[in-house]
matplotlib code that plots the C-alpha trace (Angstrom):
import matplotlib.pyplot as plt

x = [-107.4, -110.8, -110.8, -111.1, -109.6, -106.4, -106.5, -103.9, -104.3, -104.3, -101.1, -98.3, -95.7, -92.4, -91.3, -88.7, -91.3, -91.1, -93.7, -95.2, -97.1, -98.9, -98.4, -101.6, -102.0, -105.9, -108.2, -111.3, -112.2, -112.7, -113.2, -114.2, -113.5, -110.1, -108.4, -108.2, -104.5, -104.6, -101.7, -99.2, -98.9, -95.5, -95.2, -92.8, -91.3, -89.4, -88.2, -86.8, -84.2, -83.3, -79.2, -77.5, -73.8, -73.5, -74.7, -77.8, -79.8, -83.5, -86.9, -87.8, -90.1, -93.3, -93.7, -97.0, -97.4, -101.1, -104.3, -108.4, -109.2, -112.6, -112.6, -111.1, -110.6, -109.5, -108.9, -106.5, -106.8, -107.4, -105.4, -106.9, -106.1, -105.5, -102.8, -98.9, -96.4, -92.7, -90.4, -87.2, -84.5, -82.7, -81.0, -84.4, -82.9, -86.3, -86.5, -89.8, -93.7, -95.3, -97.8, -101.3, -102.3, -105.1, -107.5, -111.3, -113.7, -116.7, -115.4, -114.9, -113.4, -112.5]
y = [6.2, 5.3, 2.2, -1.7, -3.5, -5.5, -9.4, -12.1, -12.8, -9.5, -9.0, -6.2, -5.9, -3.4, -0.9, -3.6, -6.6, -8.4, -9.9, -9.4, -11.7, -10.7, -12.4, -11.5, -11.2, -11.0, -14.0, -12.8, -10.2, -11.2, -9.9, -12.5, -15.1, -14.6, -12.6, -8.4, -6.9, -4.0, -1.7, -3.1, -6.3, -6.6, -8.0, -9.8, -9.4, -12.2, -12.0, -8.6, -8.4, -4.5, -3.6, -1.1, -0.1, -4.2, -4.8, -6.5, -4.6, -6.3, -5.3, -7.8, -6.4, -3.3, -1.4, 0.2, 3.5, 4.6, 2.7, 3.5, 6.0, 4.4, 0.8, -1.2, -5.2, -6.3, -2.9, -2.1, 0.1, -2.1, -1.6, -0.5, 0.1, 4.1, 3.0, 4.2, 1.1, 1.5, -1.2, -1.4, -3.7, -5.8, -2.7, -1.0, 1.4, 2.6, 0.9, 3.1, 2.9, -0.9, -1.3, -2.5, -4.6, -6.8, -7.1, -8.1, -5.9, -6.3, -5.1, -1.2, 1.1, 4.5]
z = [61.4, 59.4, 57.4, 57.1, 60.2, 59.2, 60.4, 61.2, 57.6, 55.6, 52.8, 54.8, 52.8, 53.3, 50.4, 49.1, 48.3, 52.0, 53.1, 56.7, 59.1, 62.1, 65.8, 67.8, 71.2, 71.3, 69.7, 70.9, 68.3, 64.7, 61.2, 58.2, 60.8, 61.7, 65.1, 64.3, 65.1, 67.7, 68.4, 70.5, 67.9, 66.3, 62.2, 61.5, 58.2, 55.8, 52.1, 52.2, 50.2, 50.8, 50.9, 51.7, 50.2, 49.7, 53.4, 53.7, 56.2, 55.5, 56.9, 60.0, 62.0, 61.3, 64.4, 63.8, 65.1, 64.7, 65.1, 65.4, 67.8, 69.2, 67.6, 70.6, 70.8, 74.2, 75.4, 72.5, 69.4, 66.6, 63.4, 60.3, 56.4, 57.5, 60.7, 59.9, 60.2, 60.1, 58.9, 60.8, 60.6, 63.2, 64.3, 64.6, 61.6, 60.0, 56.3, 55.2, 55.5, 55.6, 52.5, 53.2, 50.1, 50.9, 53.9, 54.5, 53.7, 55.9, 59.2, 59.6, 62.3, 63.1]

ax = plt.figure().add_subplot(projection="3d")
ax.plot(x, y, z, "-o")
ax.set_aspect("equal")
plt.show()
């Protein structure tokens, strides 16, 4: 997945206006000064405000399933503008794709 790398600090959002926020488990690598996100980092999601049949069911986590195919940081794919994310709620139930809005745009990977 070419693109910009996404940072602890880049704007994820889920299909229903929730916002996302990255927990990183490398701070080695960084883009405009803060630590890239590689594959196996989790998002966590807050102000979703999706329902369903009068349940709420909101979006708290984005498992990301796809990341840069040679752009590594700490032996992990990093994540980039192009990498698939899933929202899923606290029962894991898929909620629909995560929405990259904002990132740096200095570093690149593919």
């Amino acid at each position: 997945m070419a693109g910009f790398l996404l940072h602890v600090n880049a704007t994820v959002s889920c299909p229903h206006g929730g916002r996302a926020t990255a927990s990183p488990s490398q701070q080695r690598a960084l883009g405009s000064g803060q630590p890239v996100s590689v594959l196996p980092d989790v998002w966590t999601v807050t102000g979703c405000a999706f329902t369903v049949g009068g349940k709420p069911q909101p979006c708290v986590t984005v498992r990301w399933t796809s990341a840069a195919a040679r752009v590594r940081a700490g032996g992990q794919p990093v994540l980039t503008q192009g990498s698939t994310g899933l929202c899923q709620s606290a029962e894991q139930a898929p909620q629909g794709p995560a929405l990259v809005v904002v990132l740096q745009e200095r570093a690149a990977g593919s």
